[in-house]
C-alpha positions as CSV (number, residue, x, y, z in Angstrom):
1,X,0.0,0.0,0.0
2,X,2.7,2.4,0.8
3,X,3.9,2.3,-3.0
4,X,0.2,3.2,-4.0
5,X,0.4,5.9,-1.8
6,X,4.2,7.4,-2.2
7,X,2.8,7.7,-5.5
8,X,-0.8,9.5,-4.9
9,X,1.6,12.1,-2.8
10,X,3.7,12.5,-5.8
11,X,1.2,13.1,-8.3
12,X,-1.2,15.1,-6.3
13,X,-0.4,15.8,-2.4
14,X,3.1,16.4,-2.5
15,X,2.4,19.4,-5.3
16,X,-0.2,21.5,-2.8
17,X,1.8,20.3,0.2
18,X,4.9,21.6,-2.0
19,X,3.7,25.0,-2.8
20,X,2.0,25.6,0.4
21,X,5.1,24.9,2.4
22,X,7.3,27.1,0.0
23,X,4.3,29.6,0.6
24,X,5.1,29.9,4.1
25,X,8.9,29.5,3.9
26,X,8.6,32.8,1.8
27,X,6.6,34.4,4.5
28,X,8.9,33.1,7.2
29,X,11.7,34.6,5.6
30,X,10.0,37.9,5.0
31,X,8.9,38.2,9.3
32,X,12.5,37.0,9.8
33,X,14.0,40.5,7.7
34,X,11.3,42.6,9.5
35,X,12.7,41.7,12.5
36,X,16.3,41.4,11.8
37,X,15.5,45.0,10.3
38,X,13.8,46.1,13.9
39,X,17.4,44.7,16.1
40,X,19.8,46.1,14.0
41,X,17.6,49.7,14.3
42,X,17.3,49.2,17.8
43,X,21.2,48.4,18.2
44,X,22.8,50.9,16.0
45,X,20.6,54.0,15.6
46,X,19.8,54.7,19.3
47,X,23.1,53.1,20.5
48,X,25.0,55.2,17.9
49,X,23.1,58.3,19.3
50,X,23.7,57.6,23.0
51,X,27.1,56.6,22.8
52,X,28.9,57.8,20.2
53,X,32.2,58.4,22.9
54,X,32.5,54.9,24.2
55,X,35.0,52.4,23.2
56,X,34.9,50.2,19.5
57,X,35.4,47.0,22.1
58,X,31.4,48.6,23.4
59,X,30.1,48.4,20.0
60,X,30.9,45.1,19.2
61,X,30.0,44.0,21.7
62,X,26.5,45.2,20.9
63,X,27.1,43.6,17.3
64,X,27.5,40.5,19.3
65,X,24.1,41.0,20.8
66,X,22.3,41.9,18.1
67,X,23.4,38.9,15.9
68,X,22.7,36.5,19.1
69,X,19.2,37.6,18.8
70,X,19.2,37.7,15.2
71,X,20.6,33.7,15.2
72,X,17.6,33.3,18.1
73,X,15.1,34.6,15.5
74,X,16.5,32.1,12.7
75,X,16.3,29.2,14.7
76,X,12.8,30.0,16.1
77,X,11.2,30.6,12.5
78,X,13.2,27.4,11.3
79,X,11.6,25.3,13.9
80,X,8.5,26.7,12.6
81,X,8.9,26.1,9.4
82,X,9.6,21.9,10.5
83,X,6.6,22.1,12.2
84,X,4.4,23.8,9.9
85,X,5.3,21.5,7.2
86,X,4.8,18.1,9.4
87,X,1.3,19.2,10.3
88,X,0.6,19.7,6.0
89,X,2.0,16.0,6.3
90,X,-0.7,15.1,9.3
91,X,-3.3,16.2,8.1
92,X,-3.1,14.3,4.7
93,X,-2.3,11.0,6.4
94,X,1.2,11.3,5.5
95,X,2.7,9.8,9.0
96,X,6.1,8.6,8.3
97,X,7.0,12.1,6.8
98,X,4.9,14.3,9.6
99,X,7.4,12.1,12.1
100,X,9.8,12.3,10.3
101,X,9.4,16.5,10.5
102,X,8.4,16.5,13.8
103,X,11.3,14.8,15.3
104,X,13.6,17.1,13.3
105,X,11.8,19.4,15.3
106,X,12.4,18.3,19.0
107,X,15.8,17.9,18.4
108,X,16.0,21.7,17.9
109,X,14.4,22.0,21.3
110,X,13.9,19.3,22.8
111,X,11.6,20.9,25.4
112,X,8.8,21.9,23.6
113,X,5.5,20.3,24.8
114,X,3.3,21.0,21.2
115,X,6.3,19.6,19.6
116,X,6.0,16.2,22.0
117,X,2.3,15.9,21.8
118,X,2.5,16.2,18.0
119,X,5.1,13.2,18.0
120,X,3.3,11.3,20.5
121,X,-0.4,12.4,18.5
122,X,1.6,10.9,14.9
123,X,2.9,7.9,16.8
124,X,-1.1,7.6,18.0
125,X,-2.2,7.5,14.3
126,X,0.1,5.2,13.3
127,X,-0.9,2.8,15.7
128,X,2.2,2.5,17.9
129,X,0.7,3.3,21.4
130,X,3.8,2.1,23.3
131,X,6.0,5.1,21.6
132,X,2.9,7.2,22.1
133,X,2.5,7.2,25.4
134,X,5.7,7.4,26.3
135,X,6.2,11.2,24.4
136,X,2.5,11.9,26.0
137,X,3.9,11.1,29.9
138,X,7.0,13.3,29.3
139,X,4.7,16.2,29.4
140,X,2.0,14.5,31.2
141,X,1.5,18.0,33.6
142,X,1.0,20.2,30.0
143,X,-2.6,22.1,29.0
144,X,-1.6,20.7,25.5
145,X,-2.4,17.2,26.0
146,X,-6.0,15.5,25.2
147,X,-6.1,13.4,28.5
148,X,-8.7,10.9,26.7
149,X,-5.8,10.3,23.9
150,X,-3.3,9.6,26.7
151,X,-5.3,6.7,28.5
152,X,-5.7,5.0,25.8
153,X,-2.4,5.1,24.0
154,X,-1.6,3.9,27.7
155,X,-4.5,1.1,27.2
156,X,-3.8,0.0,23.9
157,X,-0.1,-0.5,25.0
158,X,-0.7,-2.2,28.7
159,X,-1.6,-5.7,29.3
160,X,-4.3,-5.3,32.0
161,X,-4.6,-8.2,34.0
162,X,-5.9,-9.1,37.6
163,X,-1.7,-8.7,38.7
164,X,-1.6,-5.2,37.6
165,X,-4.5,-3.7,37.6
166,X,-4.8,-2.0,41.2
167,X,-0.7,0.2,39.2
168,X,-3.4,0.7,36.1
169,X,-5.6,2.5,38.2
170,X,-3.0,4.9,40.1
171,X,-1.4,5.4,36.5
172,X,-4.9,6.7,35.6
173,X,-4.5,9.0,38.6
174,X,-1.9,10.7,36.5
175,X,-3.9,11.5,34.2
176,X,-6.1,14.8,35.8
177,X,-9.9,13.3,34.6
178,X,-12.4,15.4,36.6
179,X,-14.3,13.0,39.0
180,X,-17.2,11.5,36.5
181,X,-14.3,10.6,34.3
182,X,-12.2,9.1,36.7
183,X,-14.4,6.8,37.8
184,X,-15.8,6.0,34.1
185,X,-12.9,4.7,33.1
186,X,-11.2,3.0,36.5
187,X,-14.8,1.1,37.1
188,X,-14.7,0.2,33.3
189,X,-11.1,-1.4,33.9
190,X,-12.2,-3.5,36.8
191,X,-14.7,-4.9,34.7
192,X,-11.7,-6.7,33.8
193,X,-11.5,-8.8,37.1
194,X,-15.1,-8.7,37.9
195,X,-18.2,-7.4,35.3
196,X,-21.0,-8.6,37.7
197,X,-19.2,-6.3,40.2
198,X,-18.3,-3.9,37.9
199,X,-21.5,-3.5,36.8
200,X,-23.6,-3.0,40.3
201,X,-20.6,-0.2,40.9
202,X,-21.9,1.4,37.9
203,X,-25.5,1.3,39.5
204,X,-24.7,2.4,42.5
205,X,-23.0,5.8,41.2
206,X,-25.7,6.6,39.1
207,X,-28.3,5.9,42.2
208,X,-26.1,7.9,44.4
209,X,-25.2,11.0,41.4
210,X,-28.4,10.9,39.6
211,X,-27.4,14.1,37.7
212,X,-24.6,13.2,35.9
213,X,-23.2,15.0,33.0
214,X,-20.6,12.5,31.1
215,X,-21.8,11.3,27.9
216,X,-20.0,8.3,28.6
217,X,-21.8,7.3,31.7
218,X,-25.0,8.6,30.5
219,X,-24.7,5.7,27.7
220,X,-23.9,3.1,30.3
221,X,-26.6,4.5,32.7
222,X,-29.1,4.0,29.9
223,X,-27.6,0.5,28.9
224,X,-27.6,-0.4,32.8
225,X,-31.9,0.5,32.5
226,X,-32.4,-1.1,29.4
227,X,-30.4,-4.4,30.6
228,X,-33.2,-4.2,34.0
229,X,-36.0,-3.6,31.9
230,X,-34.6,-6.2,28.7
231,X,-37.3,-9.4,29.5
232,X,-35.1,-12.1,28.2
233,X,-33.3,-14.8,30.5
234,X,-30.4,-14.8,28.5
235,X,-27.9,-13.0,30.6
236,X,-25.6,-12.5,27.8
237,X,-27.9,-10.5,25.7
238,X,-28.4,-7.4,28.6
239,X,-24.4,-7.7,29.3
240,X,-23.6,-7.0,25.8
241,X,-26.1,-3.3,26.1
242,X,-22.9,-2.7,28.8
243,X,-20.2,-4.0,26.3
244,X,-21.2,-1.6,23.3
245,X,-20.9,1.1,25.6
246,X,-17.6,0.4,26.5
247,X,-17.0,0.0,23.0
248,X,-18.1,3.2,21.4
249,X,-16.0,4.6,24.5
250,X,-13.1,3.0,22.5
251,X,-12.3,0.5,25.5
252,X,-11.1,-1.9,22.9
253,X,-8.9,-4.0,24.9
254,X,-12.2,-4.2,27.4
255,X,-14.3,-4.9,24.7
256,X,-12.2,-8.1,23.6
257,X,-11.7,-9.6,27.1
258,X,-15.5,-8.7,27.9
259,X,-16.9,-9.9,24.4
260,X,-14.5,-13.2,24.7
261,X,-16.5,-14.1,28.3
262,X,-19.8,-13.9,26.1
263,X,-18.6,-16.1,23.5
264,X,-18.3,-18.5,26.3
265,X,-22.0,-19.0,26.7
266,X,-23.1,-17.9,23.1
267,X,-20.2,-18.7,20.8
268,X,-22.0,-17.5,17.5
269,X,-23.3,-14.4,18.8
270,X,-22.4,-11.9,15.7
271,X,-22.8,-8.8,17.0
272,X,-20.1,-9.5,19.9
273,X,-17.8,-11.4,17.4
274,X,-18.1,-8.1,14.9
275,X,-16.5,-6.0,18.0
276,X,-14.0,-8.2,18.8
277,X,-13.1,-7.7,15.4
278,X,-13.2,-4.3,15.0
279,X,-11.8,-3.5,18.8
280,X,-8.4,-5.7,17.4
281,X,-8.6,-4.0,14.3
282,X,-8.4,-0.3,15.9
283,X,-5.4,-1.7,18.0
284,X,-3.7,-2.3,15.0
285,X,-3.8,-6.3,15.2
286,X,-5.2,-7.2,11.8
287,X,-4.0,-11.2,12.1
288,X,-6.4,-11.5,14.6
289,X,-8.9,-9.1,13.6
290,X,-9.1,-11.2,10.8
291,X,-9.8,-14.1,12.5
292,X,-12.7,-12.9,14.2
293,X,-14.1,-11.0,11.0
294,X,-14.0,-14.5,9.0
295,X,-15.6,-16.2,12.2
296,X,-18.2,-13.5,11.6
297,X,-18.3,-13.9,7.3
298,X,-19.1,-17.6,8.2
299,X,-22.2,-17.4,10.1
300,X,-23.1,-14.1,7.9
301,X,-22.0,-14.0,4.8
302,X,-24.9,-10.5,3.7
303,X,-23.2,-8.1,6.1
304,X,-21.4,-5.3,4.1
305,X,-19.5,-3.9,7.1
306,X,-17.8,-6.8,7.6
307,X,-17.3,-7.6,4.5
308,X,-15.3,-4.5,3.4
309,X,-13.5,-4.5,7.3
310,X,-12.2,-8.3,6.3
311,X,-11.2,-6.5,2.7
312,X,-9.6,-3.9,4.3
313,X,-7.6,-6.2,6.9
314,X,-6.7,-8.8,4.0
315,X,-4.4,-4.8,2.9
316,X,-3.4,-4.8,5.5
317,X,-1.7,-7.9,6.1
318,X,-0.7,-8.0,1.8
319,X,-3.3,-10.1,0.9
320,X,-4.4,-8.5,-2.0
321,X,-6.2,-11.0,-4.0
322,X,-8.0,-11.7,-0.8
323,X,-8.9,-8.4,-0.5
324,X,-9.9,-7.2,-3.8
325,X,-12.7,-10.4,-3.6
326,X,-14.0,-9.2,-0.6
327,X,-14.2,-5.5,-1.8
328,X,-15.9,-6.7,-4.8
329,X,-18.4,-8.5,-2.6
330,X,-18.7,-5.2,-0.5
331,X,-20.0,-4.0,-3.6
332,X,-22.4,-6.3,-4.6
333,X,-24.0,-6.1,-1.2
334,X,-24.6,-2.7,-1.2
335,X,-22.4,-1.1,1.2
336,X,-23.2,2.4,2.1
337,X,-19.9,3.8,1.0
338,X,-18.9,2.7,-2.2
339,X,-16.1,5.4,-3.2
340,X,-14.1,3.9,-0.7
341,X,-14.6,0.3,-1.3
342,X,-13.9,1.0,-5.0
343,X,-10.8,3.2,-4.0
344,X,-9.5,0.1,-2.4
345,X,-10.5,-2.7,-4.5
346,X,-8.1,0.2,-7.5
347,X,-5.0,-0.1,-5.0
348,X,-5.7,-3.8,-4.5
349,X,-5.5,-4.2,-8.8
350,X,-2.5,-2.3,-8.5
351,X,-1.0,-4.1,-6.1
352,X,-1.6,-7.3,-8.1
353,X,-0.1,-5.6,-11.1
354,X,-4.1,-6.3,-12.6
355,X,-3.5,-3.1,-14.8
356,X,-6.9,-3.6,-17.0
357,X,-8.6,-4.6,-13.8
358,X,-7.4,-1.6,-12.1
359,X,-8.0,1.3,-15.3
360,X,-11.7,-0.7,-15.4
361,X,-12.0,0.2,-11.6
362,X,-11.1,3.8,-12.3
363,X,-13.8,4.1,-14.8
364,X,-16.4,3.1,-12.6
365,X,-15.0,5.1,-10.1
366,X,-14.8,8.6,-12.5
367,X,-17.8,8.0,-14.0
368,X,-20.0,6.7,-11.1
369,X,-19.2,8.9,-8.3
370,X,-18.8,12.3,-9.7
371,X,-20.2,13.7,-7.5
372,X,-18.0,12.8,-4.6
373,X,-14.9,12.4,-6.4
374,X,-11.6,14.6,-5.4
375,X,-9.2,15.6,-6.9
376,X,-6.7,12.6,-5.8
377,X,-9.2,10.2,-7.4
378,X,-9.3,12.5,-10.9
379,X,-5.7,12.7,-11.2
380,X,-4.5,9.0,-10.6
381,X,-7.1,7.8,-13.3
382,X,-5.5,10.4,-15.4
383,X,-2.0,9.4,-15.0
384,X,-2.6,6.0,-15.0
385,X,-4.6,5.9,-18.3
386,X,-2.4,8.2,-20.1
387,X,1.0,5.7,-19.2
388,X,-1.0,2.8,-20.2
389,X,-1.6,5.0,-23.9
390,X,-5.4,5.3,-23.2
391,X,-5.4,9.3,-23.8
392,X,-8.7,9.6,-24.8
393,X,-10.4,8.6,-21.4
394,X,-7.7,10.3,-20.1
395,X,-8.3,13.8,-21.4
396,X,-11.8,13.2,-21.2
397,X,-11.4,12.9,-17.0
398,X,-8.6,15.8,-17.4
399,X,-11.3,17.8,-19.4
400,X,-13.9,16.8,-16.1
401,X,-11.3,18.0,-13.2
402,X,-11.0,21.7,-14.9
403,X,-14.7,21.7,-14.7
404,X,-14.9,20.4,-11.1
405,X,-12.1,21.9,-9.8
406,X,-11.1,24.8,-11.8
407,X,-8.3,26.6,-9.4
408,X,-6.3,23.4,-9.8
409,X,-3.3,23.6,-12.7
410,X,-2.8,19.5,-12.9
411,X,-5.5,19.0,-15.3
412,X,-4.6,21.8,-17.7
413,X,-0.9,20.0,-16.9
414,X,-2.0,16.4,-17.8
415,X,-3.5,18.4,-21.1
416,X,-0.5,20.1,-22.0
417,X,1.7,16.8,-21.5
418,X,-0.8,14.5,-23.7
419,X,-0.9,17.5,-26.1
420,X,3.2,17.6,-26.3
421,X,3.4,14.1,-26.7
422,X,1.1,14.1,-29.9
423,X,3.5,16.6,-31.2
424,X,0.8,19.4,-30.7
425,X,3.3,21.7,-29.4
426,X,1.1,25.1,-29.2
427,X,-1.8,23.7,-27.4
428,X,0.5,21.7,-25.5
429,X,2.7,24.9,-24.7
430,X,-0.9,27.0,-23.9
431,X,-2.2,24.5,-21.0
432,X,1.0,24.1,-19.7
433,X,1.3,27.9,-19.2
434,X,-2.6,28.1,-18.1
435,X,-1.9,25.1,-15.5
436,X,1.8,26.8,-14.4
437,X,-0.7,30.2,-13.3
438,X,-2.5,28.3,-10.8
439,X,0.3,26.4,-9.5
440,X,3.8,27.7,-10.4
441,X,5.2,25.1,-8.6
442,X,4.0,21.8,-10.2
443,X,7.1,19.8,-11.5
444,X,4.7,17.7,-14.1
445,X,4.0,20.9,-15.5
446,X,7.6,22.6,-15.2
447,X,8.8,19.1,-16.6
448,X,6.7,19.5,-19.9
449,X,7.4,22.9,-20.4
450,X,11.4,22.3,-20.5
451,X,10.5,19.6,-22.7
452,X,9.0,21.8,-25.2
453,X,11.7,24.3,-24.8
454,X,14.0,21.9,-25.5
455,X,12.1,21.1,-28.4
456,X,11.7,24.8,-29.4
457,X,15.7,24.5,-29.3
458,X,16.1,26.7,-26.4
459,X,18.7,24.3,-24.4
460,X,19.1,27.3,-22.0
461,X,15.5,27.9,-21.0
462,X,14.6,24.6,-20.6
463,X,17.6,23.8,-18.0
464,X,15.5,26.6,-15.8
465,X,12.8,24.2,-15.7
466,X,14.6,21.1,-15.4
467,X,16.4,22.6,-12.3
468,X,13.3,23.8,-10.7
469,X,11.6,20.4,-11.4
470,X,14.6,18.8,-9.9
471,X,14.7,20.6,-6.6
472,X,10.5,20.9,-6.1
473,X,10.6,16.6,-6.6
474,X,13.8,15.8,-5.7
475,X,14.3,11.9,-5.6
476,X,10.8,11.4,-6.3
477,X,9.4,10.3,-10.3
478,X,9.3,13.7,-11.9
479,X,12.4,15.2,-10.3
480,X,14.5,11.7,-11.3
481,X,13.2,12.5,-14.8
482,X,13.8,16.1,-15.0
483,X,18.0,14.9,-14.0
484,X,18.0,12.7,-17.5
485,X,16.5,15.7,-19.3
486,X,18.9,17.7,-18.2
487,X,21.9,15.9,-18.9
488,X,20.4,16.1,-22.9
489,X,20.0,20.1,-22.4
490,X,23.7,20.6,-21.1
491,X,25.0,17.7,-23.3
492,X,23.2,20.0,-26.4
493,X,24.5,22.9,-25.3
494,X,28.2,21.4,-25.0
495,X,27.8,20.2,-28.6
496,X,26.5,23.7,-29.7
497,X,29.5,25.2,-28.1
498,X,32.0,22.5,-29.6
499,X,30.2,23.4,-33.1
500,X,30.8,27.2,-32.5
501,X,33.9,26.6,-32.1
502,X,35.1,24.4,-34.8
503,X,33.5,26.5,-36.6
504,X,35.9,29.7,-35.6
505,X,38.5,27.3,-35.9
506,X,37.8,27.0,-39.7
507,X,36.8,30.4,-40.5
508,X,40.1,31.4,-38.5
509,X,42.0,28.6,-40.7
510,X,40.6,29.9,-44.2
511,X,41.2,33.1,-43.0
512,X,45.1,32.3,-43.2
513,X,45.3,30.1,-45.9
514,X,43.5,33.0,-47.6
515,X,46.1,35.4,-46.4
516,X,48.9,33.1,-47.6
517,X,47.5,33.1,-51.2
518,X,47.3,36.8,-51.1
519,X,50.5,37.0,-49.3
């Protein structure tokens, strides 16, 4: 998946991400002058002023303090800049690289709390709670921190049993929960040792604090009534009112102890195999999350959720063939959400190197979902039809994402490329320039247009865009590219010189044989 996805941030991401993050750099640099410009006024005009007599030893040392500060000020905005650029990363699911950022980061101060909770919040997405919690309990004093996220990186990462739970609980302590939270979630843990006991604890607080305000308990309050007033024997059916509580409360590791003692005395009860499932698929265990969700499939084999959750978790774990049957199935049944399903059953194709399959998928995608598409989805089906040579679906769909979103300059990009490549040089030359307004920093675009310069036979101009390709997408599929086109521009312009120059040489050698003859 992480090929798919290298690539998605390459085509698409890694441009907006680009050119925002160059955005700011620029507006980093230009606070940075201001106030460079404000400490050297405030050092040399008044100073100069003041005291003009003193000694030259005085004033540098005032040049000293001014570029202390002025080194101060570059490290602060560079730090910024690290920052600002790993949340761009964040907030598009890019993990690895927001990390990657943020740690860059902390080791330029390694005492900033945002900068810890932003590790320890990346770590949290990525599904290593150990590493999380550990960054959240350096700072575990700080306003910054959620205090829900912290327990339950802490949860995910503890094995809770009847040996350790009475530390769990004083670790909880730590954690600054007003009272009704507290007690939420230390009762919910010592449903662990004891759920009968655990349970009439739960009714005894809500008998005793009638009033309560946590959504949490007010869900188990109401799943504690409906269990008294639920007129069925079967024990098993009011406890599991309790267990989707503690569920949507994102107990998971409670869940799966809990919904494992049902199984005991109904072993194909569905809804409590589907949360064991899904409570080991949130903790990132997808071998056994799979087991459950095929447990599941066999006794119901009409339920879409599951059916896309085991599709998702065959991903996962790099089964793709697995995967892309149970995505189609997810289909078939209906499942509420088809973009996605379809998004992943593309990047399953892919994966299988099913490249008809996968072009197929994107039609159905493009032309079924228009509504909901983005522009990620538009501009893989573009690139991928037009380097399997199917440019006429693939100007069609580049055609569609200037309509539905015309501020973006890929699609006029993906135009102007097609268009070069037919050896329609103009029009090519006309989107490029179109796409290069709204995003000057888009090396597919910059790419194509030293192309054509190169073309035009201006060697010259077209290293400019080869060089700014190069260092917007360095190492990455157009930047590699851009370095082979630019060894033909300099290697052009090196013949062009040699050519110049033999050239001299023989107009300079007539010259004297002609001079000989006359001589």
């Amino acid at each position: 998946m992480k090929n798919f996805f290298l690539l998605i941030t390459i085509i698409i991401i890694g441009f907006v991400s680009y050119y925002r993050e160059n955005i700011m750099k620029y507006y980093n640099k230009e606070i940075l002058g201001i106030e460079i410009k404000e400490i050297d006024e405030s050092t040399s005009t008044g100073i100069v002023e003041k005291e003009k007599n003193k000694e030259i030893k005085n004033k540098k040392i005032d040049k000293k303090k001014a570029k202390s500060k002025i080194d101060t000020l570059r490290k602060r905005y560079a730090l910024r800049g690290l920052i600002i650029s790993g949340d761009l990363h964040f907030e598009n699911s890019r993990l690895a690289l927001a990390l990657q950022k943020y740690l860059e980061a902390y080791k330029q101060n390694p005492n900033d709390e945002l900068t810890i909770k932003k590790i320890g919040d990346t770590y949290f997405e990525m599904k290593k709670y150990d590493s999380a919690y550990k960054n959240f309990k350096s700072i575990i004093n700080s306003n910054v921190l959620d205090k829900e996220k912290v327990l339950l990186s802490y949860l995910y990462s503890t094995e809770i049993n009847s040996n350790n739970i009475e530390e769990v609980l004083k670790e909880i302590d730590l954690f600054g929960f007003n009272e009704e939270e507290n007690f939420f979630y230390k009762n919910s843990i010592k449903c662990l040792s004891d759920y009968h006991v655990c349970k009439l604890d739960f009714g005894n607080y809500f008998t005793n604090f009638p009033d309560i305000k946590s959504e949490k308990l007010i869900g188990v309050k109401k799943a504690i009534k409906n269990y008294k007033d639920f007129k069925v024997d079967e024990v098993y059916y009011k406890n599991f009112l309790v267990l989707g509580e503690l569920f949507k409360a994102k107990l998971y590791p409670i869940s799966i102890k809990l919904g494992k003692d049902l199984l005991l005395e109904k072993e194909d009860y569905k809804n409590v195999i589907k949360i064991i499932g899904k409570s080991y698929f949130e903790l990132g265990k997808y071998e056994l999350a799979k087991e459950f969700f095929q447990k599941f499939y066999e006794l119901d084999k009409k339920d879409s959720d599951v059916t896309y959750l085991l599709g998702v978790t065959h991903i996962k774990l790099h089964d793709y063939l697995l995967a892309s049957i149970n995505l189609k199935n997810t289909i078939e049944l209906g499942y509420e959400n088809p973009i996605n399903v379809k998004r992943r059953l593309i990047y399953a194709y892919y994966e299988l190197g099913e490249t008809e399959r996968m072009l197929k998928e994107f039609q159905n995608l493009v032309e079924t979902e228009e509504p909901n598409l983005d522009i990620e989805d538009l501009s893989l089906a573009i690139y991928y039809h037009i380097i399997n040579e199917k440019n006429l679906l693939a100007k069609k769909y580049a055609k569609l994402g200037i309509k539905l979103f015309p501020l973006e300059g890929i699609f006029y990009g993906y135009l102007g490329w097609m268009e070069k490549d037919a050896g329609n040089i103009e029009i090519a030359e006309k989107n490029l320039r179109k796409g290069l307004k709204l995003d000057r920093h888009n090396p597919l675009i910059l790419l194509n247009l030293g192309q054509i310069e190169l073309k035009k036979g201006n060697p010259v101009k077209s290293i400019i865009y080869f060089k700014k390709t190069i260092k917007i997408d360095k190492g990455q599929v157009f930047g590699e590219n851009a370095k082979k086109w630019l060894e033909k521009a300099n290697k052009i312009i090196l013949e062009e010189k040699k050519a110049k120059e033999k050239e001299k040489t023989i107009i300079k050698e007539n010259k004297n044989s002609d001079n000989e003859i006359n001589g």
